[in-house]
SETIDREN-708479 format. One record per residue: residue in three letters; x, y, z of N, C-alpha, C in turn. Coordinates in pm, whole numbers, plus 50000, padded with zeros to 5 digits. Example, Ala and Ser with C-alpha at 12.3 -4.5 7.8 and 13.67 -1.06 7.14 Angstrom:
2
ALA513194943150780512304955050780513204967050780;SER512854977550708513674989450714512905000350787;
***
This chain:
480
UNK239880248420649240390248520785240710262820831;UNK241000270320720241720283320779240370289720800;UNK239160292120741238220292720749237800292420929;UNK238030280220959237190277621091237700280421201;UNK239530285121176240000289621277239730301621289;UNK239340309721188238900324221158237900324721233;UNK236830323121206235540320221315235740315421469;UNK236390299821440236870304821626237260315621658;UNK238310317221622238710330021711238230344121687;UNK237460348421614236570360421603235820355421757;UNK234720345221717233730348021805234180343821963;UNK235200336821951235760334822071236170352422156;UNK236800359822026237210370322083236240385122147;UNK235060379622057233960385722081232860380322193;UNK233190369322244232210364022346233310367922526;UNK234300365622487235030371622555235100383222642;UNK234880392422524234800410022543233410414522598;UNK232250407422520230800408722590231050403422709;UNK231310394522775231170389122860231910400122968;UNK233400402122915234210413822971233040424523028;UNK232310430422920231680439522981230560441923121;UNK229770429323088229290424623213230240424923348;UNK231290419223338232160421523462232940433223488;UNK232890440523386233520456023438232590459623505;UNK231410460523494230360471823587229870463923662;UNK229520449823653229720439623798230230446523892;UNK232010445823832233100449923955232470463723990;UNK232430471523932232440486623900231410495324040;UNK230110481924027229170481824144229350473424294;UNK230330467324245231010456024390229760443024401;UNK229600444424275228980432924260230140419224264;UNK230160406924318230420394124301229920387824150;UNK231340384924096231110376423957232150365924011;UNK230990353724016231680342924073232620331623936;UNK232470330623845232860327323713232570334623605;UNK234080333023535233840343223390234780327623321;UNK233970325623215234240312823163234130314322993;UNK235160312822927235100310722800234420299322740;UNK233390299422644233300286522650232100277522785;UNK231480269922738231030260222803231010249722925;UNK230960249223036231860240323075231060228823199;UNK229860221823110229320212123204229880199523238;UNK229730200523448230590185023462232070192123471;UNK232580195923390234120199023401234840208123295;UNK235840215523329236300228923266237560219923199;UNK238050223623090239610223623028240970231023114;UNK240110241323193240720251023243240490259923337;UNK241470258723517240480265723581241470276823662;UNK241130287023677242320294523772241480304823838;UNK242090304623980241480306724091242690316324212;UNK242440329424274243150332524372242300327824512;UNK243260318324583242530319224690244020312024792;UNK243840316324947244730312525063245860321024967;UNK245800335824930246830344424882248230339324787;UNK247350326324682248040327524569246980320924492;UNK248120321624328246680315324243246970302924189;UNK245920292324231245830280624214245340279924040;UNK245790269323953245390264823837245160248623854;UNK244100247023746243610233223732243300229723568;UNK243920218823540243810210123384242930200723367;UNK241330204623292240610190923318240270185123423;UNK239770196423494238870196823603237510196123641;UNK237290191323722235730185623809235410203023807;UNK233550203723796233580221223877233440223323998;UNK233840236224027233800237024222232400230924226;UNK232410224124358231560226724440231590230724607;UNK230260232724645229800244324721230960232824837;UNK231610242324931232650240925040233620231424996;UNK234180230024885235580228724874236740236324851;UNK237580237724801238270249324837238790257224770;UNK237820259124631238050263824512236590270924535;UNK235870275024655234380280124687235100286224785;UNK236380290824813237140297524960237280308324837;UNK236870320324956237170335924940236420340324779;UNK234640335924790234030336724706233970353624649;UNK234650362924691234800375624600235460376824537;UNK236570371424511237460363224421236810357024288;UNK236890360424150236360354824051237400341123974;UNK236590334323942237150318923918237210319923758;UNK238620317023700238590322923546238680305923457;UNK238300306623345238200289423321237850290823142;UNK238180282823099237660276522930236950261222913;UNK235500264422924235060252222950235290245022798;UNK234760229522760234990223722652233850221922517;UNK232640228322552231970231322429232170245222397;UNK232800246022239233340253922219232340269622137;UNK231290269922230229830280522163229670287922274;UNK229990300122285229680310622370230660312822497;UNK230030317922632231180318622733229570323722800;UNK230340326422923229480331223046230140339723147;UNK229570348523243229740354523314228660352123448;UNK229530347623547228550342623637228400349223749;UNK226880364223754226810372123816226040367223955;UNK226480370624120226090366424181224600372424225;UNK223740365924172222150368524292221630378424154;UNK222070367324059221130370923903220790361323815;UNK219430359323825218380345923749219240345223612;UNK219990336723570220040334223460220900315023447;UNK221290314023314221830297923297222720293123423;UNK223310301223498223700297823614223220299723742;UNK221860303523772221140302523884219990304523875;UNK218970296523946217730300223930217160307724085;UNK215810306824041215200310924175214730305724269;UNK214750292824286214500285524404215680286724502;UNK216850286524435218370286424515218260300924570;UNK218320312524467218070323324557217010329524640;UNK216200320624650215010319824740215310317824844;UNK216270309524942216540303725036217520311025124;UNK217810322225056218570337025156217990350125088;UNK218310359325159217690374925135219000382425078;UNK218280389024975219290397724904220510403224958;UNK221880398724935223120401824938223680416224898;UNK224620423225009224580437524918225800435324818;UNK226470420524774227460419224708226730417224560;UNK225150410124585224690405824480224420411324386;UNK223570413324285223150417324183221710422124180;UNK220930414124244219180417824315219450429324390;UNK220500431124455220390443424563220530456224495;UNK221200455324391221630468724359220370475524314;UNK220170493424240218850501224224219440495324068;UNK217880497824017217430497323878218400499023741;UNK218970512223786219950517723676221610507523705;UNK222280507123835222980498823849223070483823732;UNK221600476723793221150466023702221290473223579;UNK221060479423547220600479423385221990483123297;UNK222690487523406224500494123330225620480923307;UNK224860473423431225520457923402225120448423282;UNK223870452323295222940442223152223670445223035;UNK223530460523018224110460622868225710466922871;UNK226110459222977227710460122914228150454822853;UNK227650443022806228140433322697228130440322579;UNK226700446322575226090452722461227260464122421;UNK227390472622524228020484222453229950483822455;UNK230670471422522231710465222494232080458622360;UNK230800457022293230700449822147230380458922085;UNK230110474222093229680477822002230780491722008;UNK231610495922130232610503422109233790492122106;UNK233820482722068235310475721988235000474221854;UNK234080474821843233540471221671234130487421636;UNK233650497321704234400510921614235610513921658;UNK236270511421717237510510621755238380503121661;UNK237890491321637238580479621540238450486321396;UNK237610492121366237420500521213238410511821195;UNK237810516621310239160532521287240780526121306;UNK241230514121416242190510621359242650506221212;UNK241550503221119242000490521032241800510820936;UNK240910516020966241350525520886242690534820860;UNK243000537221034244300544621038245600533520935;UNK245440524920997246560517720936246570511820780;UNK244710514520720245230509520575244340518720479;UNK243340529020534242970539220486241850525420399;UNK241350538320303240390534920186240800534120034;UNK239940526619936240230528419843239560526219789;UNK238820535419695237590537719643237180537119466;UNK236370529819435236110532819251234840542519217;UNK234640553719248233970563719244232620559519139;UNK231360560419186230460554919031230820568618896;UNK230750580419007231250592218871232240589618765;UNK233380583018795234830580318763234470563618637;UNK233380558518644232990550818562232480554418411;UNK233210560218345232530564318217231960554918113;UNK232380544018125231850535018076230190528818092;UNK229740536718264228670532218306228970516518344;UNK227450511518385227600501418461226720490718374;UNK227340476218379226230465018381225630457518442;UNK223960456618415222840452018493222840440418491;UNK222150432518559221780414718564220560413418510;UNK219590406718471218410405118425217670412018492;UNK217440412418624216140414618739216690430818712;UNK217360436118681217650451718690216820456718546;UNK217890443918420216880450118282215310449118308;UNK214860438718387213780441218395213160454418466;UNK213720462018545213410473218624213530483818531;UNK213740481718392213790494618310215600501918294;UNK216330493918339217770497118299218180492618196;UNK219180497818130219690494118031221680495818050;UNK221840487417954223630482717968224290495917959;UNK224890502218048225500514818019225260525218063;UNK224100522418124223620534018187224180539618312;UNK224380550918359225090558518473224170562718573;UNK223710556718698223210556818793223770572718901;UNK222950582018854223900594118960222720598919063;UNK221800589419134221240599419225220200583219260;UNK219870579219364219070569419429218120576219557;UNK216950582919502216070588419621216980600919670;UNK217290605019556217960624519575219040624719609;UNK219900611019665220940614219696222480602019624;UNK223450609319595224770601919512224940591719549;UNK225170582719507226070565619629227440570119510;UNK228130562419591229280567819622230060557219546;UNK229930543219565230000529219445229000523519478;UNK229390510619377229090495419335227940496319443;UNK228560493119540228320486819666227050494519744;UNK227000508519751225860516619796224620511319700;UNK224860510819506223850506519459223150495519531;UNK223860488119579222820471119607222300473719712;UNK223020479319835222790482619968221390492019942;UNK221290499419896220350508419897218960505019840;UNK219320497019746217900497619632217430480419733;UNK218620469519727217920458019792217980458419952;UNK218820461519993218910454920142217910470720181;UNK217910483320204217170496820211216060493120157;UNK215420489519998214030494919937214300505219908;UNK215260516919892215200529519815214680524119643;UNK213550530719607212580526719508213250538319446;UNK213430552019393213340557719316215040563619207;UNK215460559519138216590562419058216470570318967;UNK217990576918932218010585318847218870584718749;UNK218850576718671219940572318533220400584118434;UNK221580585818411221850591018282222150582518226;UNK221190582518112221350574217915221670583917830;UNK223320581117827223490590217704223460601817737;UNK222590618317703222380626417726221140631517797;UNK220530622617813219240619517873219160618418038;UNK218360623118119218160622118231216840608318269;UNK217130603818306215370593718296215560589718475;UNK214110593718500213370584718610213100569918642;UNK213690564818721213030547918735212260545418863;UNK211200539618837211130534719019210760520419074;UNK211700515919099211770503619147210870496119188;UNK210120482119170209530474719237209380475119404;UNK208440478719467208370470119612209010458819620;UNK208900446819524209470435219618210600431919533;UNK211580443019483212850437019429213460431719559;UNK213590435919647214320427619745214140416719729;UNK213180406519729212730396519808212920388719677;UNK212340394519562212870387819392214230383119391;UNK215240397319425216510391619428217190380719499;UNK216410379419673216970370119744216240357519658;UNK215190353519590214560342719575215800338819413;UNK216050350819367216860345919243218530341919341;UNK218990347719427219790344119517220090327419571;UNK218850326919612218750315419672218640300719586;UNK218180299419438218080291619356219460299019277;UNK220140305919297221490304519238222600297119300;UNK222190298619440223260297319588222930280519501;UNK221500272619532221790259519464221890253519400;UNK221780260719259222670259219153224210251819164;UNK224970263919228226290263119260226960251019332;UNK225450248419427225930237719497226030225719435;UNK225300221719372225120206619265226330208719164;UNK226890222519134227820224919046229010218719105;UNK229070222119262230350219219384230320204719387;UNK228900198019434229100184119462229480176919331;UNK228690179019182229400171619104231470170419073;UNK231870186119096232860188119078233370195419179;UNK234430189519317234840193719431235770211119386;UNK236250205919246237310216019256236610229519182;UNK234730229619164233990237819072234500252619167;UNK234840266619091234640274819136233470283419171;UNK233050287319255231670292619276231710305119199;UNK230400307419136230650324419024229410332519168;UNK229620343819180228930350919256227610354719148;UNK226380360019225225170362219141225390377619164;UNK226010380119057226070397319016224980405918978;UNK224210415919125223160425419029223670437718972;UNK224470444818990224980456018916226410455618941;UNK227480460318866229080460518846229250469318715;UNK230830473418747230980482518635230990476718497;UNK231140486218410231290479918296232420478018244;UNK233170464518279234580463418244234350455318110;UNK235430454618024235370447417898236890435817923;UNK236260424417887236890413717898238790413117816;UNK239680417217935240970418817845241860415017938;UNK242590410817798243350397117887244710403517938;UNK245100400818060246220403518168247370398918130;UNK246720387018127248090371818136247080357718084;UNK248210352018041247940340217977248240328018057;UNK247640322018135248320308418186248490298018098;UNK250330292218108250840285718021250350270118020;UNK249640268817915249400255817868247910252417914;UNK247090263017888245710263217937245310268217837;UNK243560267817791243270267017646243560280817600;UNK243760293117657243640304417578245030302417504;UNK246450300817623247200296617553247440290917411;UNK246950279117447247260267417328246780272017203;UNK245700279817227244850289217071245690300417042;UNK246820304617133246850317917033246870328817109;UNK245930333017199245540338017265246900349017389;UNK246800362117326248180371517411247410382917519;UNK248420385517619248150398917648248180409017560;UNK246550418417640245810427917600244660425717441;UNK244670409717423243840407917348242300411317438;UNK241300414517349239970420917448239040410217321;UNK238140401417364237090396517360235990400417391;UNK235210397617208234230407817244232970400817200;UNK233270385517171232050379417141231990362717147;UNK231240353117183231510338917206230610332917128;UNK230730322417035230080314516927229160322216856;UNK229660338016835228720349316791228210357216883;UNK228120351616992227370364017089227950370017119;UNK227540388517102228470400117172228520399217269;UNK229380400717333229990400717438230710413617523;UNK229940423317546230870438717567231740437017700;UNK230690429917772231330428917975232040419717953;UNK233280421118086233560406818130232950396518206;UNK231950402118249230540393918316230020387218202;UNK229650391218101228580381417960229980374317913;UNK231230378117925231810367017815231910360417928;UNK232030353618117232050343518151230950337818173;UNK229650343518194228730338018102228120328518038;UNK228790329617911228590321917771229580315717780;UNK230510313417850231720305117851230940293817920;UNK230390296917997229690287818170229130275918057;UNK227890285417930226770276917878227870268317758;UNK228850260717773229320252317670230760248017780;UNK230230243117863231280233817966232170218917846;UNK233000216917832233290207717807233520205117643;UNK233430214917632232880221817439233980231317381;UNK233980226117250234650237917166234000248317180;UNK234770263417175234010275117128234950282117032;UNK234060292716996235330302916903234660314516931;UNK236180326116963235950336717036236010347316938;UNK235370356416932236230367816856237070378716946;UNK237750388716915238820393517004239270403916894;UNK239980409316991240450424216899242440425716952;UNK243120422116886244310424616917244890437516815;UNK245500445016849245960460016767245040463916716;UNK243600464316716243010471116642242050461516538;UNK242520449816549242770441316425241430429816479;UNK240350427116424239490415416510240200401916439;UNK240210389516534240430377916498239560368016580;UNK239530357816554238730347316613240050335016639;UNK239440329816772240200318416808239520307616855;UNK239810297516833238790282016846239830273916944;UNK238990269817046239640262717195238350256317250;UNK239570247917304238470235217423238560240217489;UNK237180243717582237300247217786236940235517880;UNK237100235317939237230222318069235550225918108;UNK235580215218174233670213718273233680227518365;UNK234660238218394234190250418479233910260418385;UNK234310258318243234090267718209235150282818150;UNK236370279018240237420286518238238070281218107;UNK239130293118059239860296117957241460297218005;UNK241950300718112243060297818166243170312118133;UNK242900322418185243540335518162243150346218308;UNK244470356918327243920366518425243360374918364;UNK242190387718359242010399018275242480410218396;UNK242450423218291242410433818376241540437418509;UNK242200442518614241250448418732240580457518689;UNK239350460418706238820475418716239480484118726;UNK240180484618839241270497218879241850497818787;UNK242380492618668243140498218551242770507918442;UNK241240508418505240490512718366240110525718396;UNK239780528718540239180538418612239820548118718;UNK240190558718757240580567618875240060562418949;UNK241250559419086240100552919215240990562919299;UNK240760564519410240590575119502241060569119674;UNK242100569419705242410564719864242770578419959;UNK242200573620064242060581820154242810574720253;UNK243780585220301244670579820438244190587220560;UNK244040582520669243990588720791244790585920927;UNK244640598720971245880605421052244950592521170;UNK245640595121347245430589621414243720594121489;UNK244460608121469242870615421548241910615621422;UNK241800615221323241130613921154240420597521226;UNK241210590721226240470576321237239370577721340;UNK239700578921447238660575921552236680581721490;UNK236980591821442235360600821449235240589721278;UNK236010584221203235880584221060235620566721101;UNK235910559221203235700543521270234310547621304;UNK233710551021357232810555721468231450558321293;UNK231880569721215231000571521098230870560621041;UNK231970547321006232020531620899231300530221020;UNK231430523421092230730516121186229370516121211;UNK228300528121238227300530021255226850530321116;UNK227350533121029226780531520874226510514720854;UNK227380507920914227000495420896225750487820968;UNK226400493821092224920488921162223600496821163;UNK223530503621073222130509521031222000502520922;UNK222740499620852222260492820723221830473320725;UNK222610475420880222420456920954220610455920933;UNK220640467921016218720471421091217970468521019;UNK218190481220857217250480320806217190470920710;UNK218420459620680217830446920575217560439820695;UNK217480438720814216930429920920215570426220851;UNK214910442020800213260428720762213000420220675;UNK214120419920624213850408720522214220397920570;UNK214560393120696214480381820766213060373720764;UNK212320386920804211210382120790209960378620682;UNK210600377220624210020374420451210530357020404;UNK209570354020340210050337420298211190335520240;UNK211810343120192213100346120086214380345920185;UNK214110356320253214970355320348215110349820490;UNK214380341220499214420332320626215350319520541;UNK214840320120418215720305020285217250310720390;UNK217650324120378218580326920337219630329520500;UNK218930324020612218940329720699220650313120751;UNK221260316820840222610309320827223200307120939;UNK223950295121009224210297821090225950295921148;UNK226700287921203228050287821203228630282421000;UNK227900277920957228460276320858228530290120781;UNK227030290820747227240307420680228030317020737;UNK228090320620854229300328620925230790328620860;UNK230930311620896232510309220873233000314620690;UNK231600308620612231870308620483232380328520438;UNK231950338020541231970352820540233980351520514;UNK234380345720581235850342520617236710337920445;UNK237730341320432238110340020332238810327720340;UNK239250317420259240020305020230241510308720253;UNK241860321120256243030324420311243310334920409;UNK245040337920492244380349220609245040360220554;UNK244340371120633244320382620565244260390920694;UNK244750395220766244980400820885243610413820856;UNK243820419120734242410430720749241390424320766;UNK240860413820656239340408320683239030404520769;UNK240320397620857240380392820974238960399421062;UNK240020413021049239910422121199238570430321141;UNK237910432720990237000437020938236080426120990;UNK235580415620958234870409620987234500407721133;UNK235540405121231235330405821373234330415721418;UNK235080428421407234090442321376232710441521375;UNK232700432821210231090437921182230130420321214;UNK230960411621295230610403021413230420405221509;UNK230740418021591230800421421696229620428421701;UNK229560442221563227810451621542227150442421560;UNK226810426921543225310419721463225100415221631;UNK226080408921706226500404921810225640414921928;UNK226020428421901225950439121979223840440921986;UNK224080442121822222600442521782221490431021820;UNK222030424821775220790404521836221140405821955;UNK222110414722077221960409522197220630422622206;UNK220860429622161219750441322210218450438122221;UNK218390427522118216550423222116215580419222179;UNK214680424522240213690419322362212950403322339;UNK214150397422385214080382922365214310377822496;UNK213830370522573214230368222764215240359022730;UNK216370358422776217590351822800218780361422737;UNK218110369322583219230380022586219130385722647;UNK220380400222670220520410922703219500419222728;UNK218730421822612217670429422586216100423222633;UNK216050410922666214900406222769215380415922896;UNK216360411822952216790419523111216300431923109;UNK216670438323017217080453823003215070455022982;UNK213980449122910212760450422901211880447423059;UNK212480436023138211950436023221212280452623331;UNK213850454923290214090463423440213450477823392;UNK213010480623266212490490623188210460488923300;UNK210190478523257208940474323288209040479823491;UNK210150473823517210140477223725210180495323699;UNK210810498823636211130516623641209520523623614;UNK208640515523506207890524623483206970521823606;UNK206920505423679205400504123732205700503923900;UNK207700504523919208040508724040207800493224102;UNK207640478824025207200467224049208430458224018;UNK208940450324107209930445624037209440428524028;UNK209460426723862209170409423859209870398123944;UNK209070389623970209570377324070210770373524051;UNK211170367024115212710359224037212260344823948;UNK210670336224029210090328923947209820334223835;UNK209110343223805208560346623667210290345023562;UNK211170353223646211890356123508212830343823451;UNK213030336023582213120323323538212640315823440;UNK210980313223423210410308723302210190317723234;UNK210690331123185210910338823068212040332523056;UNK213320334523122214750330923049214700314822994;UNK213920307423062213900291823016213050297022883;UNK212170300622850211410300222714212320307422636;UNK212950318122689213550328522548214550317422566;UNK215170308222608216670297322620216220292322492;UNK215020284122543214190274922377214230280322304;UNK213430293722238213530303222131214850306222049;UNK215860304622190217200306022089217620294422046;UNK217280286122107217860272022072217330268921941;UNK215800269721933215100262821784215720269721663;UNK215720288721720216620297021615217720286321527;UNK218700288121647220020283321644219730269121558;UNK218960262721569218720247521496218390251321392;UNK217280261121339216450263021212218020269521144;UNK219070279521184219700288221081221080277121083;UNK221390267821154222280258121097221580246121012;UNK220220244021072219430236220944219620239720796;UNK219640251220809219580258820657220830255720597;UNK222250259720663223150250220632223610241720592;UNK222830227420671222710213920634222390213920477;UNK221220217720544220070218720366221010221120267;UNK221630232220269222310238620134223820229920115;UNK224300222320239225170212620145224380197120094;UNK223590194520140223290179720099221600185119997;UNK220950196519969220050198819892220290207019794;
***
């Protein structure tokens, strides 16, 4: 539940603000925006408020105006409302082809200088993408706040002496357990997190490992991307048959590279099997029914492959190895916290001043949405269309609990994707408008109001089947 209120109100807050933008430069041009509507609202609004006869009228579960009643008095006046399907909002620009007017209606009078047809080219085009660039300066705005107020905190890959451990699809790329990753196509990543970004969602093919004392060359597969999403995607349903047999199964993430932490125990939860065996803080496990075990990734693991089963661990307390024999439950778990990373390693936070945030929001921000762009093509690949999601996958981004940062992090980088898919020369987005008024500038021709009509009705469909195929996928992945 907390989940879905998270998502309402992100995208609520973000359909909002796009929409906002459209009506700033509406106004800005004295253009008429006859409704700005949260939300949906065919047949009848939840919510309607209106200045007109010099005060402002409100309405609860209301009929919509129509034309000469008296909620259609002193039409420069914008009509504010929350209709009741709760997917998107609108901005209803006057004497502009879109879900709220077509061209037969504005056929039947000559361009208005209040309207939207009247204004020159660039006018139009500052209105089109105000949505666009309202979503994409709150997205860096919202970063440099969440930075000023909680800074960074960083696990340096240098600061890893231990080096890092691989997943299979990596040993297969010629890595080995331990190895220290210091250079990806000539240049440092910085953590964890740059590795995956770079080599899968980028294609940066070429690495530079230190083994040991050794410098070695690797160069990556062309289609590790698309390997990984396909090992991704038959893990994602794995998990799921794991969930439906057992509601309370925890999901394990499909790990391709992480540091190399060694499995040591924090805390003991009382009366859970590590307990009952024996089992203390700062004991470190280092092997399961014989298998070494160096990571804390391989010992949960081999815990996973004997659900419901005795095992016996070996472990190292003072120095001293011992073995302990315990039942684990059907998840797999042992009842214990281990150490964070951060205990093992120098990590590095960075605070910033007020004027520090803004240029340092503005750098996170566009780093993200360049890195949106370029795993964009793997949309287009069979792997990642599996993988492609729609209000469910969103919401699932949202954590099971609130967290005022992820909150406002996620909104953010809802707002870049938001900013970005409106940009796309698709007719009904943003970026259809902005292609046609590109097309009047170069040929000095401006398209019919019929034509763009059946562009916006086809790009309408296009989004619609979208919108069906990436919540299909959804469906699929809880009931397949």
């Amino acid at each position: 539940m907390i989940q879905v209120i998270q998502l309402i109100l992100a995208l609520s807050f973000l359909v909002v603000i796009h929409e906002f933008g459209h009506f700033l430069f509406a106004r800005l041009f004295k253009v008429r925006v006859e409704k700005f509507y949260m939300f949906f609202n065919p047949k009848f609004s939840l919510f309607r408020a209106k200045k007109f006869n010099g005060k402002w009228h409100f309405a609860f579960f209301a009929k919509n105006t129509e034309e000469g009643d008296e909620w259609s008095a002193e039409p420069d006046n914008t009509e504010w409302g929350i209709g009741w399907i709760p997917f998107g909002g609108y901005c209803a620009i006057a004497g502009m082809v879109d879900e709220t007017h077509d061209s037969e209606s504005m056929s039947k009078t000559p361009p208005q200088p209040w309207e939207f047809r009247s204004k020159n080219v660039w006018q139009r085009m500052l209105i089109i993408l105000g949505g666009i660039l309202v979503n994409f300066v709150a997205a860096l705005l919202i970063f440099g706040a969440l930075l000023f107020t909680y800074g960074t905190d960083t696990l340096p890959l240098r600061n890893v002496d231990s080096g890092l451990y691989f997943s299979q699809i990596m040993l297969d790329e010629g890595f080995q357990q331990h190895d220290k990753i210091i250079a990806i196509d000539g240049m440092e990543p910085e953590d964890v997190a740059d590795v995956t970004q770079w080599i899968i969602l980028e294609g940066r093919q070429n690495v530079t490992v230190l083994r040991g004392s050794d410098t070695i060359e690797l160069v990556m597969s062309k289609d590790l991307g698309t390997r990984f999403l396909a090992e991704q995607n038959e893990h994602d349903r794995i998990e799921r048959e794991k969930k439906r047999a057992d509601k309370s199964y925890l999901k394990r993430p499909n790990i391709l590279v992480t540091e190399f932490v060694p499995f040591v125990i924090d805390s003991v939860v009382p009366m859970h099997a590590a307990d009952l065996a024996g089992l203390q803080k700062g004991d470190s496990i280092v092997a399961v029914n014989g298998v070494p075990t160096e990571c804390h990734v391989q010992v949960t693991a081999e815990l996973q492959k004997h659900p419901c089963d005795s095992v016996v661990l070996d472990y190292y307390r003072n120095g001293e190895l011992s073995q302990a024999h315990l039942f684990i439950g059907d998840q797999g778990l042992i009842g214990v916290v281990i150490k964070n990373k951060f205990q093992y390693f120098a990590t590095e936070h960075t605070s910033y001043s007020f004027l520090q945030s803004i240029p340092a929001g503005i750098k996170y921000g566009w780093g993200i949405l360049v890195t949106y762009v370029k795993q964009f093509r793997l949309v287009f690949t069979k792997e990642g269309a599996q993988s492609v999601g729609g209000f469910g996958a969103i919401g699932s981004m949202f954590p099971s609990y609130w967290s005022w940062y992820v909150f406002w992090h996620m909104t953010a980088f809802l707002s870049l994707i938001l900013a970005f898919m409106n940009f796309l020369p698709i007719p009904a987005l943003d970026g259809g408008y902005v292609l046609f008024l590109l097309y009047e500038m170069i040929t000095r021709r401006k398209p019919s109001d019929k034509f763009l009509e059946v562009a916006n009705n086809i790009g309408f469909w296009l989004l619609i089947a979208l919108l069906i195929f990436a919540n299909g996928n959804d469906i699929l992945k809880i009931f397949f």
